[in-house]
C-alpha positions, 0 to 999 in steps of 0.5 A: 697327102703330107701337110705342108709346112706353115710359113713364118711370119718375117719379124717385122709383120709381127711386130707391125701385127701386134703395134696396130692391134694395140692401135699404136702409131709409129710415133707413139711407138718410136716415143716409146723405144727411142727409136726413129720412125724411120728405123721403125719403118724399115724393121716392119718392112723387113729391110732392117733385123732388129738385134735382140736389145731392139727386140726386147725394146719392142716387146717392152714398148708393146707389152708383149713377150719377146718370145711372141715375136720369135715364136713362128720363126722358131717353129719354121726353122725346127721345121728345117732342123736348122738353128734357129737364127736371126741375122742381120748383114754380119750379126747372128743370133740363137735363142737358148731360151725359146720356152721362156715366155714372160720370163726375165732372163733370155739367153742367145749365142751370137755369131759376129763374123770376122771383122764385122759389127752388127749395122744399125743403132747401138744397142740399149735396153733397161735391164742388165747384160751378160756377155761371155765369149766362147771364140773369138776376140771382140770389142764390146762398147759400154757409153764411151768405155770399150771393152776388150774380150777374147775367148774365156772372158767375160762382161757384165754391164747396165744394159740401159746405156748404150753398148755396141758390139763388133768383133776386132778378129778375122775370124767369126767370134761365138758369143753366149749372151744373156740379157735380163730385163725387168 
């Protein structure tokens, strides 16, 4: 009898896994990111995907590796011989770096479909940011300065300030990200 594959934990049960284990409360947790226990809720109940600058967040504020939280997802999507992919409503992304448990660097190719923004609070993250384009054209905003890239250029910027991404293209934009975090 052929096994039956295991199916993934969605993110945001993972992530309420490992904050009750740690007997954290949304609020302790929400102080620790910065995020409100609204938008908290809504990632645990997997109304909202958190984007990979909120994920790292998480991970940090629960002293895991960002790779736990990710890890099932991957194997199921292996399982599927599909990329392995997060998405938000006009967002996507794949990790590059699924073996890199505790480690600082994390790569991702993001997707931004054409004329979209990730939805959702901006980013912001302690570390450091690198963002090359592959295709496309797309705005990415640092605080209040905003960055204009088409395919070939890059950006390097202090991910702890707030940045946003969107892409100013109809056409979908292919992003390789790498975020360093301490």
């Amino acid at each position: 009898m052929p096994k039956k594959p295991k199916v993934p934990v969605p993110i945001g049960q993972r992530i309420k896994s490992f904050r009750t284990r740690k007997k954290l409360t949304l609020e302790q947790l929400a102080n620790e990111t910065g995020y409100s226990i609204d938008y908290l809720k809504q990632v645990e109940s997997g109304d909202e995907m958190p984007p990979v600058g909120t994920l790292l967040q998480l991970s940090r504020a629960l002293n895991i590796d960002s790779g736990d939280l990710l890890k099932d997802q991957q194997t199921a999507r292996d399982q599927r011989a599909d990329a392995y992919a997060k998405r938000t409503q006009n967002y996507a992304y794949t990790t590059l770096t699924p073996g890199a448990e505790h480690k600082h660097l994390k790569a991702f190719r993001i997707q931004i479909k054409a004329l979209q923004e990730h939805q959702g609070v901006g980013y912001q993250h302690e570390g450091e940011e690198f963002v090359y384009v592959l295709k496309g054209h797309i705005e990415v905003t640092v605080g209040e300065h905003v960055n204009r890239l088409e395919t070939g250029q890059s950006l390097h910027f202090n991910s702890g300030v707030q940045h946003h991404m969107r892409n100013t293209a109809d056409e979908d934009a292919e992003l390789l990200v790498v975020v360093y975090n301490p």
